[in-house]
Each structure stands twice: as C-alpha cells, then as structure tokens.
C-alpha positions, 0 to 999 in steps of 0.5 A, a space after each residue: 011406322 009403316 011395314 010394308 011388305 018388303 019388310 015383313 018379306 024380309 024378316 021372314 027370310 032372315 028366320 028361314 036362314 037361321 040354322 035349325 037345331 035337333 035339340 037333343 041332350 049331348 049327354 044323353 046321346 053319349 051314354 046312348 052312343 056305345 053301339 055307335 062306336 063299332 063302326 064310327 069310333 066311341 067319338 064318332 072319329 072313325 078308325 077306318 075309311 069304311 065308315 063316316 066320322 060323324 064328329 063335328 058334323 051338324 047336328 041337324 045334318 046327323 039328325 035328319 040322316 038318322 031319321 032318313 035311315 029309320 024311314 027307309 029314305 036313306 038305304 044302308 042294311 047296317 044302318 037301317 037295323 041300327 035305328 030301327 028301335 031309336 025314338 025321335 029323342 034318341 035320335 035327336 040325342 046321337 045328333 047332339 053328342 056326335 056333333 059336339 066332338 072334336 072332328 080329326 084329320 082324315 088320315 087313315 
C-alpha cells in the first residue's frame, strides 16, 4: 500500500479537528466551585445577567478563559484575583465541573 502525501496530510487534519479536552476531575471541581457560586450560581447557572452562566460551556472554552485571566491576557479585577492562587489542575478541574452541568434558558 502506498501513502502518499495527500494521505498523511489527511490523517493529520483530521486530528487537528478533533475537540481538545482540559481533563479535569468533575469532582474535584465541585468540591473546588464554592467561591464560584457567588457570582455564576453553585451550577454555574447564574441567577442574574451580570454574570456568564458557565454551565454547559465547553470545557476546553471554560479552561482556557481561566487561564487567560490568571495570565493577564483576559482583564476582569473580579476574575483575575479569583485565579490568581488556582493550579493548572484546579483550573482544569472548574472546566470539567461546570461544563458538565445542565445549562438553563437565559430568562432573568
């Protein structure tokens, strides 16, 4: 059988295109969730518009948005003092528990 480039240009795409997961611990993440709940709701369902829901969002999205606030490369004062003391795994753990929840309707 012959591979040509085409084929192996093809392979790689299609990994490239699969969705990238932060692999965090759901449970972990709940039981690290409770400063969360002040703002996004204790399931990410946030009671009022001045806050996201993170509920249902993916958790490579939820991840990478933490880890753009603990950088400095996303700028909320609320937000950056919340991830400032997060690891990686904490991070990767919210993702995974937040994403996992049932998001609700946006009727405030």
């Amino acid at each position: 059988m012959k591979i040509t480039t085409s084929m192996i240009g093809l392979a790689l795409a299609a990994l490239m295109t699969l969705p990238v997961q932060a692999g965090g611990n759901a449970e972990a993440g709940k039981a690290k969730s409770a400063p969360c709940a002040a703002c996004h709701g204790p399931d990410g369902n946030s009671p009022t518009p001045s806050f996201p829901r993170l509920s249902g969002q993916h958790e490579d999205y939820l991840y990478h948005s933490l880890k753009d606030y603990k950088s400095g490369k996303r700028k909320n004062p609320i937000m950056s003092g919340q991830v400032a003391n997060l690891s990686t795994q904490d991070m990767k753990d919210l993702a995974a528990f937040f994403a996992r929840q049932k998001g609700l309707s946006q009727k405030y």
